[in-house]
C-alpha positions in Angstrom: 51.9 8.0 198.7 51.5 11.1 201.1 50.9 14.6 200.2 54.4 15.2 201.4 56.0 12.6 199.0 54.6 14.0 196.4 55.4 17.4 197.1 59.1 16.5 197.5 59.2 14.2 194.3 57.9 17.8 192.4 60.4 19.7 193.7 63.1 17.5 192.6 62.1 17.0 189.0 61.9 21.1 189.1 65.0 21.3 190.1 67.2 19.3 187.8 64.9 21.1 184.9 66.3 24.1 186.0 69.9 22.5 186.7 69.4 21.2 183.0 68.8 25.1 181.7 71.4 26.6 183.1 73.9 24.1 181.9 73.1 24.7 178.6 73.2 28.4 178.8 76.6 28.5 180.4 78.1 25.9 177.5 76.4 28.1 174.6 78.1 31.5 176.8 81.4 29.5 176.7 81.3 28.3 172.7 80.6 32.1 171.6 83.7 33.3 174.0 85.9 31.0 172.5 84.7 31.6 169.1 87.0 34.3 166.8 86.7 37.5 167.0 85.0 39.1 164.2 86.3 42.5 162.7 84.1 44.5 160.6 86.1 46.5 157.6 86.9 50.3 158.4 84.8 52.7 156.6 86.7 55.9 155.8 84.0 58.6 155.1 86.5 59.8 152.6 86.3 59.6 148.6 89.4 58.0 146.5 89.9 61.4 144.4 90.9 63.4 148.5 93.5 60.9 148.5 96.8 62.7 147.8 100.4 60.7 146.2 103.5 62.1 148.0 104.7 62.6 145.1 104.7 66.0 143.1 102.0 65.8 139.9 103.3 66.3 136.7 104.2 70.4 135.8 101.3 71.3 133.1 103.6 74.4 131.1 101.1 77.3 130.3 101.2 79.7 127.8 103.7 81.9 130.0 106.4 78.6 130.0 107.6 76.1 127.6 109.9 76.3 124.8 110.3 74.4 121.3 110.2 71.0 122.5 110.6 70.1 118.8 113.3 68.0 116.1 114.9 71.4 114.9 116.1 74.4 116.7 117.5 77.9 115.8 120.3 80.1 116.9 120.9 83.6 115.5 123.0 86.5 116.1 123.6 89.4 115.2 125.6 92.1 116.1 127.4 95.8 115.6 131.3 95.8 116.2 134.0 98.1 116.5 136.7 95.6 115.0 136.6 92.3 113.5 138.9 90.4 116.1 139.8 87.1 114.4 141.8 85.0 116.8 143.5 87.4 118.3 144.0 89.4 114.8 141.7 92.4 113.8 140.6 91.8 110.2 138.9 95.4 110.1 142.4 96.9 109.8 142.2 96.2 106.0 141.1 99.0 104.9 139.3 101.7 105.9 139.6 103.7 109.2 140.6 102.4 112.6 138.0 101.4 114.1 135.3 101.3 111.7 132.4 99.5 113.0 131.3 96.5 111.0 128.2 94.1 111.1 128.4 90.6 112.1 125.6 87.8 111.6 125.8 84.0 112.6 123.2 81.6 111.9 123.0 77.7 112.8 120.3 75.2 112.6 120.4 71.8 114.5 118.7 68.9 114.7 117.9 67.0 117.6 118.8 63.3 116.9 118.1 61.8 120.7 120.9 60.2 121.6 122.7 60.0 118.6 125.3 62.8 117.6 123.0 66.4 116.8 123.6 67.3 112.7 124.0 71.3 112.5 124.4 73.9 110.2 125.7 77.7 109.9 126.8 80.5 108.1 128.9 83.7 109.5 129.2 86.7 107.7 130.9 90.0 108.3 130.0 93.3 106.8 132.8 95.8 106.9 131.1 99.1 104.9 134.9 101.0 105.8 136.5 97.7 103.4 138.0 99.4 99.4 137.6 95.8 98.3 134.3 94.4 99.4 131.9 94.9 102.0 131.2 91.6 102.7 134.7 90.7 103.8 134.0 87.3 105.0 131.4 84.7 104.1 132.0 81.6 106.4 129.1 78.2 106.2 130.3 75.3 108.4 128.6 72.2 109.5 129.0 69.8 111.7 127.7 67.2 114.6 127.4 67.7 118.6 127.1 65.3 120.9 126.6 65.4 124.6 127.9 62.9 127.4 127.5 65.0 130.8 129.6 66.8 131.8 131.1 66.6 128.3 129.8 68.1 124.9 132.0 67.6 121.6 131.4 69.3 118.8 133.2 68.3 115.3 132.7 70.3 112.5 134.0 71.8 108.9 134.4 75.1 108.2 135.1 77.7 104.8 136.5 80.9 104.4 135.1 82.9 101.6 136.8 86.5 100.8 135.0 88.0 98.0 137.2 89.6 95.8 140.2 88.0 97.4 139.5 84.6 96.4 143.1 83.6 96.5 142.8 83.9 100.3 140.2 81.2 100.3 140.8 78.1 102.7 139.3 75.4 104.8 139.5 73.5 107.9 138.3 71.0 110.5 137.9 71.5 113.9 137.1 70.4 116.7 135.1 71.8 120.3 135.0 70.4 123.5 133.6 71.8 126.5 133.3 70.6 130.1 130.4 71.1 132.2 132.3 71.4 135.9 129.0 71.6 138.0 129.0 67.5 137.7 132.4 67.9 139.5 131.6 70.3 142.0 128.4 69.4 142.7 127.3 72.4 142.5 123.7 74.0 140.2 125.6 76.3 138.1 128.7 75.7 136.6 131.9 77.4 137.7 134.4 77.9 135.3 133.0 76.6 131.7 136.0 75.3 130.7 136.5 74.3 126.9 139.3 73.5 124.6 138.9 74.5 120.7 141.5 73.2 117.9 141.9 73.5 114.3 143.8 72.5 111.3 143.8 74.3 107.9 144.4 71.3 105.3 143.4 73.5 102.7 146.1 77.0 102.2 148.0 77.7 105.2 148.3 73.8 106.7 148.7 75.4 110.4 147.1 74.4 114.0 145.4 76.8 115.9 144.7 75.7 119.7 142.2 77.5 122.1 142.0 77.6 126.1 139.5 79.4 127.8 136.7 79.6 131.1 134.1 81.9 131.8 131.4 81.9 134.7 127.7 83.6 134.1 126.7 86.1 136.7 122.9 85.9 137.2 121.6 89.0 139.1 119.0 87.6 141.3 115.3 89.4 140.3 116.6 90.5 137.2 116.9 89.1 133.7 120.6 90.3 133.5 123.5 87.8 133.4 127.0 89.3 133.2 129.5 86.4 132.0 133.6 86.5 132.5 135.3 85.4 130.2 139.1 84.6 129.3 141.1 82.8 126.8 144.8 82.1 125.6 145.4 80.4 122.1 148.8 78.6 120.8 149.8 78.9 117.0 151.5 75.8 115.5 153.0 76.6 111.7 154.0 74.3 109.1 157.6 74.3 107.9 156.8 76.1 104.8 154.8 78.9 106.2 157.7 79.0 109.2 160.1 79.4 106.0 158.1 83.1 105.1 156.1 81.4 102.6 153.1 83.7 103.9 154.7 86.7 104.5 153.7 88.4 100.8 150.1 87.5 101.7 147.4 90.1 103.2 148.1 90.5 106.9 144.3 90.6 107.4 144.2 87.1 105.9 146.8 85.4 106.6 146.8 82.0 108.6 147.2 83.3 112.3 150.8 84.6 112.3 153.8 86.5 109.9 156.5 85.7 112.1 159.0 82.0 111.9 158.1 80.4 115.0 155.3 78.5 116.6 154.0 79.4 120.3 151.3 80.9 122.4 150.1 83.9 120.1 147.1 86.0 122.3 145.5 86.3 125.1 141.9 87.5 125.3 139.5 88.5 129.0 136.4 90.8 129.0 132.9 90.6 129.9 129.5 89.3 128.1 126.5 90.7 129.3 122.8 89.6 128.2 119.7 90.5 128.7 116.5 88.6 128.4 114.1 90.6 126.6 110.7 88.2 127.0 110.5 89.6 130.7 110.4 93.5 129.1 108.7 92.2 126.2 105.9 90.4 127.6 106.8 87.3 125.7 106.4 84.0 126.1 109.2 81.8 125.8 106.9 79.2 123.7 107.9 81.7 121.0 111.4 82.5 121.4 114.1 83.4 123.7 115.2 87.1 122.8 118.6 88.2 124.6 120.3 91.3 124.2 123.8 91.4 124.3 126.7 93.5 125.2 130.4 93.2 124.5 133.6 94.2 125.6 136.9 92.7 125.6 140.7 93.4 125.2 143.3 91.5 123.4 146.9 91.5 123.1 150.1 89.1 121.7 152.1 86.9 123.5 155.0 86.0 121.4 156.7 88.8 119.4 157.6 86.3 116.4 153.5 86.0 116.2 151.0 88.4 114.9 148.1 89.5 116.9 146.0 92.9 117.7 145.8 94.5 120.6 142.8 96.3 120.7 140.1 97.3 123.4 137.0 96.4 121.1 133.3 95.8 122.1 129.8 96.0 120.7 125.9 95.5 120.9 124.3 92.3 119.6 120.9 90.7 119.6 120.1 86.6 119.9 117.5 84.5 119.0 117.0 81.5 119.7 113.7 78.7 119.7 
């Protein structure tokens, strides 16, 4: 075989080496194209606590906030008059001078049962110094239940009357409270008008209804811990047949059951103002401790129905309220 054979025979064999080569390398270039893609996880550079929830954490109350969060509560009042108005009827006109200011304290516990009915008790008292008989002229404990279903709270409770030194004035009854949250209705944040019914029946001496109307609408002045409160009310007298017959007309007229006169009907009217102020702001105090309000008073009252007894008076006072 000639050099030139040989030469050519070389060359070949080189080239399909080579040939060979790049096949492969193009297959292996295709495989890893087609092959998935891949994906690496992302790395935040940021640790779990800089995460934040959309929704607002849970308020931690401090010392400044809170209240009694506990199973019993407190309300007390107390407060300087210048006339007793009973239900449209001034008791302080029983002796004494006209208007002779007298002291007047209520006091209720309640319990808070959940969802079941709340269990209260209380005890009113009013101190008339100006009275010949006794100056505590009215001694009044009453329990009861409440129980709230918004927008309505019903209370149901039991009340006596105690007259020192007049003990054949002495009575009971049972009555009854409801009262209507309107802001569910309106859809508003504060409640318009208040409204509430009150009734009661004296089983006891007198055997009588007395029905109550009224509204009232609380003022808050922006910035300031004052809250001036409307108020206005009309009550209805319903007598039984024997007091209608003038059975109670020899009895005390600061006493009697609501009325003097034969009939049944609507017996007062009642409108003035309550004003309180929240004395923890002045004070410094928490409200973990108390709520402190200082009140203010002034109403007028008048009759209705000429055959029905009731006052009219301008009256007012000053009172203070704790609750917690």
């Amino acid at each position: 075989m000639t050099k030139l054979a040989w030469a050519t025979m070389t060359m070949a064999v080189a080239l399909s080496i080579a040939d060979g080569v790049h096949a492969q390398t193009a297959a292996k270039d295709t495989a890893q194209s087609a092959s998935p893609i891949s994906f690496q996880p992302l790395q935040l550079d940021v640790q779990p606590e800089e995460f934040q929830s959309i929704y607002a954490p849970p308020e931690i109350l401090g010392e400044e906030k809170g209240s009694n969060m506990g199973g019993v509560n407190i309300d007390l009042r107390a407060g300087y008059f210048s006339d007793y108005i009973w239900r449209g009827i001034d008791r302080s006109e029983s002796g004494g001078a006209e208007d002779s200011g007298n002291f007047q304290f209520d006091g209720q516990l309640k319990w808070d049962a959940g969802k079941w009915p709340h269990p209260f008790v209380g005890l009113f008292s009013n101190i008339y110094d100006a009275d010949p008989v006794s100056r505590f002229q009215e001694i009044r404990p009453y329990f009861g239940f409440e129980w709230t279903a918004r927008p309505i709270t019903l209370s149901v409770g039991h009340s006596n009357y105690i007259y020192p030194d007049r003990d054949q004035y002495n009575t009971a009854e049972v009555w009854t409270l409801l009262k209507v949250d309107d802001s569910y209705f309106f859809r508003t944040d504060q409640a318009i008008f208040n409204p509430y019914v009150f009734a009661s029946y004296d089983y006891d001496k007198n055997h009588g209804f007395y029905f109550e109307m009224g509204i009232s609408h609380d003022i808050v002045i922006e910035n300031t811990p004052l809250t001036i409160t409307p108020r206005a009310s009309i009550a209805y007298v319903d007598n039984n047949p024997e007091f209608r017959a003038g059975g109670a007309s020899t009895t005390d007229p600061a006493f009697a059951e609501g009325t003097t006169g034969p009939d049944s009907g609507f017996q007062h009217y009642q409108f003035g103002i309550e004003t309180t102020y929240g004395m923890n702001q002045l004070l410094n105090l928490s409200t973990r401790y108390g709520k402190i309000d200082l009140k203010g008073y002034l109403f007028y009252t008048d009759g209705i129905s000429d055959s029905l007894r009731a006052s009219t008076e301008i009256w007012g006072g000053l009172g203070i309220r704790f609750t917690y």
